[in-house]
PDB file of N, CA, C and O in Angstrom:
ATOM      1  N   UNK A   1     -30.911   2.285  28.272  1.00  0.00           N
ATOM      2  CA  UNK A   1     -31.797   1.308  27.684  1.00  0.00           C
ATOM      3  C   UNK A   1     -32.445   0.430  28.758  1.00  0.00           C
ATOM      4  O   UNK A   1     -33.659   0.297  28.607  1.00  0.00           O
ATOM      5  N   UNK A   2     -31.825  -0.292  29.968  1.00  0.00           N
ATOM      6  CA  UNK A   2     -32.241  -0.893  30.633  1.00  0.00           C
ATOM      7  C   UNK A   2     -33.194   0.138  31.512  1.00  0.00           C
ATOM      8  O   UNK A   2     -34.335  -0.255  31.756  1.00  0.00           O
ATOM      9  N   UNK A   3     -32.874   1.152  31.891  1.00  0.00           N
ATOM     10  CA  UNK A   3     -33.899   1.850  32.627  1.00  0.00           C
ATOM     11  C   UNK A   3     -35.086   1.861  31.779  1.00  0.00           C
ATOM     12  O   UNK A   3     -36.037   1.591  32.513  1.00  0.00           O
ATOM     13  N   UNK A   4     -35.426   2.020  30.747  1.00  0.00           N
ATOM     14  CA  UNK A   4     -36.222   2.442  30.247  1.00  0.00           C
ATOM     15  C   UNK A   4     -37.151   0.841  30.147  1.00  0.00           C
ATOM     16  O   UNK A   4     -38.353   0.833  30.414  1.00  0.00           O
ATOM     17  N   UNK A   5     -36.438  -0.398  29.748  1.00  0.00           N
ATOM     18  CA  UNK A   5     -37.107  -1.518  30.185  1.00  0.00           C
ATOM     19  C   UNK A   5     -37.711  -1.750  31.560  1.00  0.00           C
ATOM     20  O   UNK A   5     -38.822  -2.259  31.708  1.00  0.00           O
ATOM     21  N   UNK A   6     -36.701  -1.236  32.854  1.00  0.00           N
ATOM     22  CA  UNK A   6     -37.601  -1.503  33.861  1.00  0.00           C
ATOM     23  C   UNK A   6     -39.013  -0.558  34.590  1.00  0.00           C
ATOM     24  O   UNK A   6     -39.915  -0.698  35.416  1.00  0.00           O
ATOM     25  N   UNK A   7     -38.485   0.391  33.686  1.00  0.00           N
ATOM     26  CA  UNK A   7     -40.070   1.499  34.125  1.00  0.00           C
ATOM     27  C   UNK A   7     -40.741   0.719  33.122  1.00  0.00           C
ATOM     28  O   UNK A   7     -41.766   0.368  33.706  1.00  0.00           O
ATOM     29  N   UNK A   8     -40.789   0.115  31.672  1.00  0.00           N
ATOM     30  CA  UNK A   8     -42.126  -0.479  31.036  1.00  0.00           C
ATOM     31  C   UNK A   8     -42.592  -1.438  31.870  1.00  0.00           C
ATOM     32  O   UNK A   8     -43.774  -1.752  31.733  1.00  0.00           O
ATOM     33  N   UNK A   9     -41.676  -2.205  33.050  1.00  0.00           N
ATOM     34  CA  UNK A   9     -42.607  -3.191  33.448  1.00  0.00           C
ATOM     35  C   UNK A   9     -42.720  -2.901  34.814  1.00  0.00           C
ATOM     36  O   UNK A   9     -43.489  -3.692  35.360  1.00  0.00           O
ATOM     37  N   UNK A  10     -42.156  -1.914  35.710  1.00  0.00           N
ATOM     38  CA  UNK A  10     -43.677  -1.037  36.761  1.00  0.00           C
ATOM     39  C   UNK A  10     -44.305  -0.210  36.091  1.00  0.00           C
ATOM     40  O   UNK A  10     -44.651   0.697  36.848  1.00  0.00           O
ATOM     41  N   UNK A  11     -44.628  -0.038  35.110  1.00  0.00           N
ATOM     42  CA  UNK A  11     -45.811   0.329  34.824  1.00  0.00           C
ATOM     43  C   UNK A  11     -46.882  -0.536  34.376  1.00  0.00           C
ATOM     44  O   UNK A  11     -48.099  -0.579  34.550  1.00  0.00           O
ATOM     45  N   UNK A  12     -45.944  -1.271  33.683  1.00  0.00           N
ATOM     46  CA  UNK A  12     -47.374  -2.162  33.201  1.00  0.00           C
ATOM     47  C   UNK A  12     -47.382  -3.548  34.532  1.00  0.00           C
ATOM     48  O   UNK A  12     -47.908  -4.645  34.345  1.00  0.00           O
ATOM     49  N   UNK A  13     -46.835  -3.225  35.527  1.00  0.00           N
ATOM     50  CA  UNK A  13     -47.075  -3.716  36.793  1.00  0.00           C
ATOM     51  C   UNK A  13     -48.439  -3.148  37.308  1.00  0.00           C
ATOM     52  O   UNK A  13     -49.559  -3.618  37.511  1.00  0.00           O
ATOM     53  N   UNK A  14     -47.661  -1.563  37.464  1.00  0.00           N
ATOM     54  CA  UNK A  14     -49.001  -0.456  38.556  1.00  0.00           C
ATOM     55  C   UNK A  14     -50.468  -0.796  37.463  1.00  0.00           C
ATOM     56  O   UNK A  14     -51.597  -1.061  37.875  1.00  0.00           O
ATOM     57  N   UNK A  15     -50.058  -0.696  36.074  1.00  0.00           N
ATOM     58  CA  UNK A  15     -51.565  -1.068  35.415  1.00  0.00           C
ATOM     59  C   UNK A  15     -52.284  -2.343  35.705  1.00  0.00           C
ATOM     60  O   UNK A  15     -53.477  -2.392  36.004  1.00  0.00           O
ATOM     61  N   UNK A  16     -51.504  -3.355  35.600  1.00  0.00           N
ATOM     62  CA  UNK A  16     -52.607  -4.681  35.694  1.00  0.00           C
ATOM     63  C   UNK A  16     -52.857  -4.659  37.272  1.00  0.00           C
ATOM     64  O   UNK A  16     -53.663  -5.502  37.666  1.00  0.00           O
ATOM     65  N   UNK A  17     -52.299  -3.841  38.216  1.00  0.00           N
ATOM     66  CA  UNK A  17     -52.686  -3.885  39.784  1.00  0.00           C
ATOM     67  C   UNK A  17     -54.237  -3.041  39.567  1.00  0.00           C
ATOM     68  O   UNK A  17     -55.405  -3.293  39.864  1.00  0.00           O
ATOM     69  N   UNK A  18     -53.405  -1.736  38.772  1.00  0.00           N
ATOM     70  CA  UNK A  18     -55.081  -1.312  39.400  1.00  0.00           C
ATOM     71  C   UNK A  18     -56.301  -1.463  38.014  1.00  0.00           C
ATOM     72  O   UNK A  18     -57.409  -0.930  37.967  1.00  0.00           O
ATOM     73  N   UNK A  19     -55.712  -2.285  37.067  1.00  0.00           N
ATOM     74  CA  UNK A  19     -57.530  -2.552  36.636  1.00  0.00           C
ATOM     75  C   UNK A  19     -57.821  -3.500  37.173  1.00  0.00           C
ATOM     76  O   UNK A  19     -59.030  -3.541  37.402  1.00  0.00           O
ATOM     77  N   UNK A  20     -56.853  -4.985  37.769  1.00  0.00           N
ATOM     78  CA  UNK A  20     -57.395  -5.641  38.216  1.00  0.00           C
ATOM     79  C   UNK A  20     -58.013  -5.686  39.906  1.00  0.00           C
ATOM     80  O   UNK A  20     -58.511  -6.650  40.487  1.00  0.00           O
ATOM     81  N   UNK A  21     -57.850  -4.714  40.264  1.00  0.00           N
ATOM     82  CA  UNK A  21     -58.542  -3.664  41.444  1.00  0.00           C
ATOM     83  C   UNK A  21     -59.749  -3.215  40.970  1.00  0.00           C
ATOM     84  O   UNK A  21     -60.657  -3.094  41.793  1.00  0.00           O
ATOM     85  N   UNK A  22     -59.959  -2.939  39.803  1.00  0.00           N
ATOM     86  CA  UNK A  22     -61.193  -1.997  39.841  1.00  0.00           C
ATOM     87  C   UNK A  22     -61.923  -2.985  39.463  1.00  0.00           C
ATOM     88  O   UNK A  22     -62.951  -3.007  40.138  1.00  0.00           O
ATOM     89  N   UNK A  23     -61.861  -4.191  38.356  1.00  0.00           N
ATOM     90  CA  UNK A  23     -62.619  -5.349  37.743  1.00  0.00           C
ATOM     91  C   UNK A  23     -63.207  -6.324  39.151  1.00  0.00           C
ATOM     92  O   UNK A  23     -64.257  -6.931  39.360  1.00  0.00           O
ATOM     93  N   UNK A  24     -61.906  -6.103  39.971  1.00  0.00           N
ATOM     94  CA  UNK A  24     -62.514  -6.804  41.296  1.00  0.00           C
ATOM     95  C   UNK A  24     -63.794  -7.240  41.766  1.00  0.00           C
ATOM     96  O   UNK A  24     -64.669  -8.098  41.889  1.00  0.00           O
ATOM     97  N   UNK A  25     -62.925  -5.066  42.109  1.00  0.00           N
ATOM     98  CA  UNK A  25     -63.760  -4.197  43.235  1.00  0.00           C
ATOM     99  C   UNK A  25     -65.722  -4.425  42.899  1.00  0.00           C
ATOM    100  O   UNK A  25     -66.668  -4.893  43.533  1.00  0.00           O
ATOM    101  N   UNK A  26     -65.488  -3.682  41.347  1.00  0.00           N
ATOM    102  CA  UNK A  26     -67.165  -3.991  40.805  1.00  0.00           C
ATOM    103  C   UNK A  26     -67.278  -5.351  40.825  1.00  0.00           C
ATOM    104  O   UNK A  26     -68.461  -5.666  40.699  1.00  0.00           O
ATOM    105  N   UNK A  27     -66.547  -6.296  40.930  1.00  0.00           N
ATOM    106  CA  UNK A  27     -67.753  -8.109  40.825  1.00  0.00           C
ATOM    107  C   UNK A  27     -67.667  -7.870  42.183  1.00  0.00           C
ATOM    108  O   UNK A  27     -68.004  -9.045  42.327  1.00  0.00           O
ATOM    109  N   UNK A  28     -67.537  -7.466  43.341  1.00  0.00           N
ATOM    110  CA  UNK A  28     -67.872  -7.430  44.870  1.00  0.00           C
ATOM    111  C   UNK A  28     -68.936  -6.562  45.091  1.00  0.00           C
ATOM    112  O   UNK A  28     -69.743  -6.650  46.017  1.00  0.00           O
ATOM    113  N   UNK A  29     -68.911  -5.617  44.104  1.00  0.00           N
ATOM    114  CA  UNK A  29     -69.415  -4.618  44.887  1.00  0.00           C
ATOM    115  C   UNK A  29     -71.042  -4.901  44.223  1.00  0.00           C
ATOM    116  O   UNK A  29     -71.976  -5.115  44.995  1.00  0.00           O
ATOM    117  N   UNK A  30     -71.197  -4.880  43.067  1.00  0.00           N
ATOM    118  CA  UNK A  30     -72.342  -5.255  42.477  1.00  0.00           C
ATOM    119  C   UNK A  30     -72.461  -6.546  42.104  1.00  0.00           C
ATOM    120  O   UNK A  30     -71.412  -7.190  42.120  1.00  0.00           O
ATOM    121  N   UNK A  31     -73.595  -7.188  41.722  1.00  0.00           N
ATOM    122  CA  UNK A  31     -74.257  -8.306  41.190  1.00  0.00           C
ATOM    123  C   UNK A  31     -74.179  -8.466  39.640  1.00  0.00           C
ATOM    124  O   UNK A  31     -75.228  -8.515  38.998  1.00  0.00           O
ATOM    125  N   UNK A  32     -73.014  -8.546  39.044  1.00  0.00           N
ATOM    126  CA  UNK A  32     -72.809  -8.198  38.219  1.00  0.00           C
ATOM    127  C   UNK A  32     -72.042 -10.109  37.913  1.00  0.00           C
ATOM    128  O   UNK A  32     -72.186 -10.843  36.936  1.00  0.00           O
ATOM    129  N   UNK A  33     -71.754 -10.194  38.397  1.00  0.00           N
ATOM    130  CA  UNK A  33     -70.581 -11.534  38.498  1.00  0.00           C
ATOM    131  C   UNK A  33     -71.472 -12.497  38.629  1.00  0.00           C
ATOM    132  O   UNK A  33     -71.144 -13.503  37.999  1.00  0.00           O
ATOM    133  N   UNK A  34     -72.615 -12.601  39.281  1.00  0.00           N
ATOM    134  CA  UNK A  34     -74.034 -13.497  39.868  1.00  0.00           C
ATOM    135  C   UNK A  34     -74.968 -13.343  38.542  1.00  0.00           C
ATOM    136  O   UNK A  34     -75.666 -14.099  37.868  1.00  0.00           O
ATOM    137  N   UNK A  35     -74.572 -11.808  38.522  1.00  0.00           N
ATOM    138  CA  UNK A  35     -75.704 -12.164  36.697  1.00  0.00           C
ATOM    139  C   UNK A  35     -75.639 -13.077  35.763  1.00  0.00           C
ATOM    140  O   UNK A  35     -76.469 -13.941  35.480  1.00  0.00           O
ATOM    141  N   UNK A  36     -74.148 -12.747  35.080  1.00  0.00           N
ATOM    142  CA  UNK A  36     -73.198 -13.400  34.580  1.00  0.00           C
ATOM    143  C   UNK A  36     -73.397 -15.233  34.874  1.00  0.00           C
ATOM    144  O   UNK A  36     -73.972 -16.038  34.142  1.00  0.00           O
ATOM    145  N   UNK A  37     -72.908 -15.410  35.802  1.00  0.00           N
ATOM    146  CA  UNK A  37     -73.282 -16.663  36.015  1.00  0.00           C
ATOM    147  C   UNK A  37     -74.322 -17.280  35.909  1.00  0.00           C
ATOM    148  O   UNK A  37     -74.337 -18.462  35.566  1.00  0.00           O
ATOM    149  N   UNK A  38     -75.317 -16.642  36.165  1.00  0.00           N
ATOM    150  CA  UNK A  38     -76.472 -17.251  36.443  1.00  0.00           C
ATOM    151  C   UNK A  38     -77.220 -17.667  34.697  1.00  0.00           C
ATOM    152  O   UNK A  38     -78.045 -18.491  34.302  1.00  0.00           O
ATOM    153  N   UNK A  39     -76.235 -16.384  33.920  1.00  0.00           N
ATOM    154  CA  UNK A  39     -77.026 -16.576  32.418  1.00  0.00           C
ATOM    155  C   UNK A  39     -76.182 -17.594  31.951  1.00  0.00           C
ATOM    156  O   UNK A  39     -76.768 -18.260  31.098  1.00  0.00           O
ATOM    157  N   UNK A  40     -74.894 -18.030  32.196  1.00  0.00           N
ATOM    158  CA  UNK A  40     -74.374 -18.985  31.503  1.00  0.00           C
ATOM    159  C   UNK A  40     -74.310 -20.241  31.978  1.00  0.00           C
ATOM    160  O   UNK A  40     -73.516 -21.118  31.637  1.00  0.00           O
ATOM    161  N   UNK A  41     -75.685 -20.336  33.252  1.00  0.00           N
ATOM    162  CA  UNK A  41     -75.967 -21.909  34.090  1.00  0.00           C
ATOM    163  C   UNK A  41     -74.859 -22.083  34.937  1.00  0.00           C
ATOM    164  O   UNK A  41     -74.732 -23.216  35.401  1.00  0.00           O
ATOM    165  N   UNK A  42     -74.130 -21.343  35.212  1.00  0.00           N
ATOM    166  CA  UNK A  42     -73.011 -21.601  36.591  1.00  0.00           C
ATOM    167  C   UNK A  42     -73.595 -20.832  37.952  1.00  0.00           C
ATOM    168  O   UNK A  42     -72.741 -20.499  38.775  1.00  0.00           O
ATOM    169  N   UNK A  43     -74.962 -20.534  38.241  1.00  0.00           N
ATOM    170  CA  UNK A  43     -75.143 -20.149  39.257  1.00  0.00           C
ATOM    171  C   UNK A  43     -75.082 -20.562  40.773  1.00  0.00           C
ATOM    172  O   UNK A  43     -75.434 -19.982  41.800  1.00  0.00           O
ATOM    173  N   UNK A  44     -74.512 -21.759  40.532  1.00  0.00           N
ATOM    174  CA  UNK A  44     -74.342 -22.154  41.789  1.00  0.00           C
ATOM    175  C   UNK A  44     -73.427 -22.610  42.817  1.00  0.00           C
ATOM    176  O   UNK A  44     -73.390 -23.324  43.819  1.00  0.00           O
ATOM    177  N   UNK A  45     -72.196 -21.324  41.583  1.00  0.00           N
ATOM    178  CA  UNK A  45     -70.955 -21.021  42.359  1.00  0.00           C
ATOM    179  C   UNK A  45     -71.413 -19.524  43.251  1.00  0.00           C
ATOM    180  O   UNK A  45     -70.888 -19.023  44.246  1.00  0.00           O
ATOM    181  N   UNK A  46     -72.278 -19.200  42.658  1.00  0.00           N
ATOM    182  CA  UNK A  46     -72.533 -17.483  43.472  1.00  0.00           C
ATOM    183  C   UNK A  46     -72.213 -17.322  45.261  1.00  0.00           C
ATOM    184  O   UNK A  46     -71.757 -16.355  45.871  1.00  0.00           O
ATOM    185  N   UNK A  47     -72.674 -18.736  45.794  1.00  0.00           N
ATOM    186  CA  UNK A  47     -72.196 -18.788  46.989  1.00  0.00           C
ATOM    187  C   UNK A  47     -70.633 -18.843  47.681  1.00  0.00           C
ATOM    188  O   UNK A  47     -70.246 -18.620  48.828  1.00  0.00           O
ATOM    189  N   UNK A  48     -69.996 -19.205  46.561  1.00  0.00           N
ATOM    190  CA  UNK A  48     -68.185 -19.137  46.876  1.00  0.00           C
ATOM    191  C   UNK A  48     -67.833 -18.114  46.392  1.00  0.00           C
ATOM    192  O   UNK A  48     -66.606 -18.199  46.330  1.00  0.00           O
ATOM    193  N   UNK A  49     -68.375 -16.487  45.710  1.00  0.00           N
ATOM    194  CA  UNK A  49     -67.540 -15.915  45.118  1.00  0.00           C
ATOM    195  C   UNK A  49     -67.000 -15.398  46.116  1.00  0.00           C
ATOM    196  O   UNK A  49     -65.831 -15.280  45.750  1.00  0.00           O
ATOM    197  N   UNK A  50     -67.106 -14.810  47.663  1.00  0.00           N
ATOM    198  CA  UNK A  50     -66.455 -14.049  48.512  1.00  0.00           C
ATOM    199  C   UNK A  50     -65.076 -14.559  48.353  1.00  0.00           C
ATOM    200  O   UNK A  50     -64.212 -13.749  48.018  1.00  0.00           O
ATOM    201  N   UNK A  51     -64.690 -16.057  48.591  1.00  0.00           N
ATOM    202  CA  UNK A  51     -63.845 -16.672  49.044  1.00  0.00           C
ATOM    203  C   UNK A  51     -62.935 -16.639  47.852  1.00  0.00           C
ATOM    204  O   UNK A  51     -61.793 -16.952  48.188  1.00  0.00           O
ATOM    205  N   UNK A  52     -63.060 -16.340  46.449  1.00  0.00           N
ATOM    206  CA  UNK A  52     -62.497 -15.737  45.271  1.00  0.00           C
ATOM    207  C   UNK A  52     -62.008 -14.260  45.239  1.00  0.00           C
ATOM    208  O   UNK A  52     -60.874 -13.794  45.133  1.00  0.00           O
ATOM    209  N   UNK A  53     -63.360 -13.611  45.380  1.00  0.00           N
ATOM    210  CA  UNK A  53     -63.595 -12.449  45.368  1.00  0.00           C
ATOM    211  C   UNK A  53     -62.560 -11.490  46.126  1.00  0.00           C
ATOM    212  O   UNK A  53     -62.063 -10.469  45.651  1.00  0.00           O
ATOM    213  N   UNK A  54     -62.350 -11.990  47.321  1.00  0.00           N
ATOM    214  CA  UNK A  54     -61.797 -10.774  48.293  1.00  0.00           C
ATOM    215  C   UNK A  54     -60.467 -11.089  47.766  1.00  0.00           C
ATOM    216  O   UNK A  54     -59.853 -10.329  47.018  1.00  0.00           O
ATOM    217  N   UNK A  55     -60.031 -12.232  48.174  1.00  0.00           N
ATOM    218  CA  UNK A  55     -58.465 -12.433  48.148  1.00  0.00           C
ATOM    219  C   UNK A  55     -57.668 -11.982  46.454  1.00  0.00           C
ATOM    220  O   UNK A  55     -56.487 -11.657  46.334  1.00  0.00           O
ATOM    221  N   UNK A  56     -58.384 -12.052  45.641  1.00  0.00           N
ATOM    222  CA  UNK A  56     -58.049 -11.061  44.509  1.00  0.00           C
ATOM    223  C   UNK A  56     -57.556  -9.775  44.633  1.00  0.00           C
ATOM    224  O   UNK A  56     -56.482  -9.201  44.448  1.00  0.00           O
ATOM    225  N   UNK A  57     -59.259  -9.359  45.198  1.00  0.00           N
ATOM    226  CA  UNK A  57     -58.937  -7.715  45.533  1.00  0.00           C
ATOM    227  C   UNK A  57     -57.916  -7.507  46.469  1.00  0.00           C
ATOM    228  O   UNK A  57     -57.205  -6.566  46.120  1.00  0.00           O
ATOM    229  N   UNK A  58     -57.516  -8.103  47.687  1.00  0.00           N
ATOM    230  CA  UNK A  58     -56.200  -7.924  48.013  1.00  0.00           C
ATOM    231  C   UNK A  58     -54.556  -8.143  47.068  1.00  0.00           C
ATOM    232  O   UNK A  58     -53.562  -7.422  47.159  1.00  0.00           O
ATOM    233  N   UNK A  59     -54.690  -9.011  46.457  1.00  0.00           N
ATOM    234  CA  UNK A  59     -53.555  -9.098  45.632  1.00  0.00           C
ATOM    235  C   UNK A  59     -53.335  -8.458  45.246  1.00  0.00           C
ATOM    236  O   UNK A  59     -52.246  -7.885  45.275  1.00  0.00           O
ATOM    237  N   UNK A  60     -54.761  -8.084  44.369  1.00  0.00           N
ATOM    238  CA  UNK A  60     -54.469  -6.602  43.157  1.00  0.00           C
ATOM    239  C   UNK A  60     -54.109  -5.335  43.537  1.00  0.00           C
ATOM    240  O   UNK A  60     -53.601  -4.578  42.710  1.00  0.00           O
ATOM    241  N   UNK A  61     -54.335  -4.935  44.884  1.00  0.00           N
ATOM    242  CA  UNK A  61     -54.190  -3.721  45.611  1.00  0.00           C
ATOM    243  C   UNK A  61     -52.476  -3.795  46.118  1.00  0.00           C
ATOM    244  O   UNK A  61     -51.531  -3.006  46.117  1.00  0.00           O
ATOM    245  N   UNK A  62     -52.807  -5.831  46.717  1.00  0.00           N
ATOM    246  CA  UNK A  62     -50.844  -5.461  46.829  1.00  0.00           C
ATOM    247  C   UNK A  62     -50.209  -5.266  45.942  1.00  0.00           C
ATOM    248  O   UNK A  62     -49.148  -4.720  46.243  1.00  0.00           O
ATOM    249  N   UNK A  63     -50.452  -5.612  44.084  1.00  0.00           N
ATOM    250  CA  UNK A  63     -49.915  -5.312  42.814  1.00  0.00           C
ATOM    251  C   UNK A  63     -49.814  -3.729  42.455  1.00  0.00           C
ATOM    252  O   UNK A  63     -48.845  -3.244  41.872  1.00  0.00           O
ATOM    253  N   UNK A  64     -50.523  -3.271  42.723  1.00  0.00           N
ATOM    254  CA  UNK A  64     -50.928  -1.931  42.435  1.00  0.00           C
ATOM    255  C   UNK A  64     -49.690  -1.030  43.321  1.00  0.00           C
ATOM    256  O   UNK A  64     -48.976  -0.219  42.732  1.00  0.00           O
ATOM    257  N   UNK A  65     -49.597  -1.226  44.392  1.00  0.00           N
ATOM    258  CA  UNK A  65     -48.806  -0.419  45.677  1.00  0.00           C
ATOM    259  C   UNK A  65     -47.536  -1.265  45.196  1.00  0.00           C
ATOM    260  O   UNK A  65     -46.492  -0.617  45.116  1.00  0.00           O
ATOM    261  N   UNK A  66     -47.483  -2.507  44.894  1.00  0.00           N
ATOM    262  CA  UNK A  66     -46.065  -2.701  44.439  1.00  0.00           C
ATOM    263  C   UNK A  66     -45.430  -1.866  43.338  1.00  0.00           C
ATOM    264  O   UNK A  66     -44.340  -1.293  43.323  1.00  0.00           O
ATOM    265  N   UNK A  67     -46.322  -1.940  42.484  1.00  0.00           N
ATOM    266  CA  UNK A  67     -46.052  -1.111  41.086  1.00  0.00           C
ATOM    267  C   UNK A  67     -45.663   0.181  40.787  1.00  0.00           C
ATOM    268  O   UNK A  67     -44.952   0.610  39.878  1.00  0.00           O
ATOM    269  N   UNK A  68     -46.373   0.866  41.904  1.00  0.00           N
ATOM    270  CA  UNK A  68     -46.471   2.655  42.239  1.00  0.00           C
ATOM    271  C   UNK A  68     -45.244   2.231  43.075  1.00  0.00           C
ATOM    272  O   UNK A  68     -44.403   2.224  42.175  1.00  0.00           O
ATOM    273  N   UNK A  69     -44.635   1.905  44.092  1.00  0.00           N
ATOM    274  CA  UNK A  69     -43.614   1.735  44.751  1.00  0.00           C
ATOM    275  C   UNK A  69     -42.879   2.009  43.446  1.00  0.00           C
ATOM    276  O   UNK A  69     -42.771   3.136  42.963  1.00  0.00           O
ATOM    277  N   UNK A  70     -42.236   0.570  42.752  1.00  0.00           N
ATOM    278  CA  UNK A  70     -41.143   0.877  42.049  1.00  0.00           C
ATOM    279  C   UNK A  70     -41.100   1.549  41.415  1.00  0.00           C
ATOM    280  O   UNK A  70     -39.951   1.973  41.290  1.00  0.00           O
ATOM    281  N   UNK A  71     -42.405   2.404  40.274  1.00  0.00           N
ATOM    282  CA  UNK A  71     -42.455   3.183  39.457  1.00  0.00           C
ATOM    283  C   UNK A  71     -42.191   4.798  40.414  1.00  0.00           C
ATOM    284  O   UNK A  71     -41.544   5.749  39.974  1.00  0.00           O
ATOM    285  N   UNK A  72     -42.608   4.768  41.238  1.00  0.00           N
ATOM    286  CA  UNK A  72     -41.967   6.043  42.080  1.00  0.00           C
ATOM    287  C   UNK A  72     -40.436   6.515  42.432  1.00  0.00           C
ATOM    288  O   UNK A  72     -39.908   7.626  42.372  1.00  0.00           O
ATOM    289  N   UNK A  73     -39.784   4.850  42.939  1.00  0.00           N
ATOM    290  CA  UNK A  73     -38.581   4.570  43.209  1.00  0.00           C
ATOM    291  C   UNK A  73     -37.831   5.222  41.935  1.00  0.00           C
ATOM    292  O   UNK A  73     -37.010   6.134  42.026  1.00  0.00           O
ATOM    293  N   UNK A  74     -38.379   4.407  40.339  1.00  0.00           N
ATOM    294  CA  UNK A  74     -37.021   4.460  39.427  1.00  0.00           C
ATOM    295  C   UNK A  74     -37.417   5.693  38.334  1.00  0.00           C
ATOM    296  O   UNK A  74     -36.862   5.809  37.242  1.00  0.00           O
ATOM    297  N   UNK A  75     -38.588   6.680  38.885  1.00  0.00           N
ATOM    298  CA  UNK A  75     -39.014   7.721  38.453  1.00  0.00           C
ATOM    299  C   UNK A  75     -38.311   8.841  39.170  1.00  0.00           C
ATOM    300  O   UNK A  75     -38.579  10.012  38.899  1.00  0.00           O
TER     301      UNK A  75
END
């Protein structure tokens, strides 16, 4: 029983690593996040998103490799 609790939560570890990797990745990669803002009158955070932006996408990537770690480990 307990095994089976700790693979539900590396997995749903490795999941929120890598969508929140991919949700990132696209507000960096495209103008998609600047659109957004700009239609709901917050455009004039667009100049700080890097300083948001990246350090996410690192987290999420370290979430992701954490997740696949243990889910590999107790697989």
């Amino acid at each position: 029983m307990k095994d089976g609790i700790a693979q539900m939560k590396n997995d749903r570890c490795f999941r929120a690593g890598l969508w929140g990797s991919i949700v990132t990745a696209i507000c960096c990669a495209t103008p998609i996040l600047a659109f957004i803002l700009g239609l709901i009158g917050l455009a004039v955070f667009t100049p700080f998103l890097d300083y948001a932006l990246f350090p996410l996408l690192g987290l999420f990537v370290i979430l992701t490799l954490y997740g696949w770690r243990k889910q590999k480990r107790s697989g």
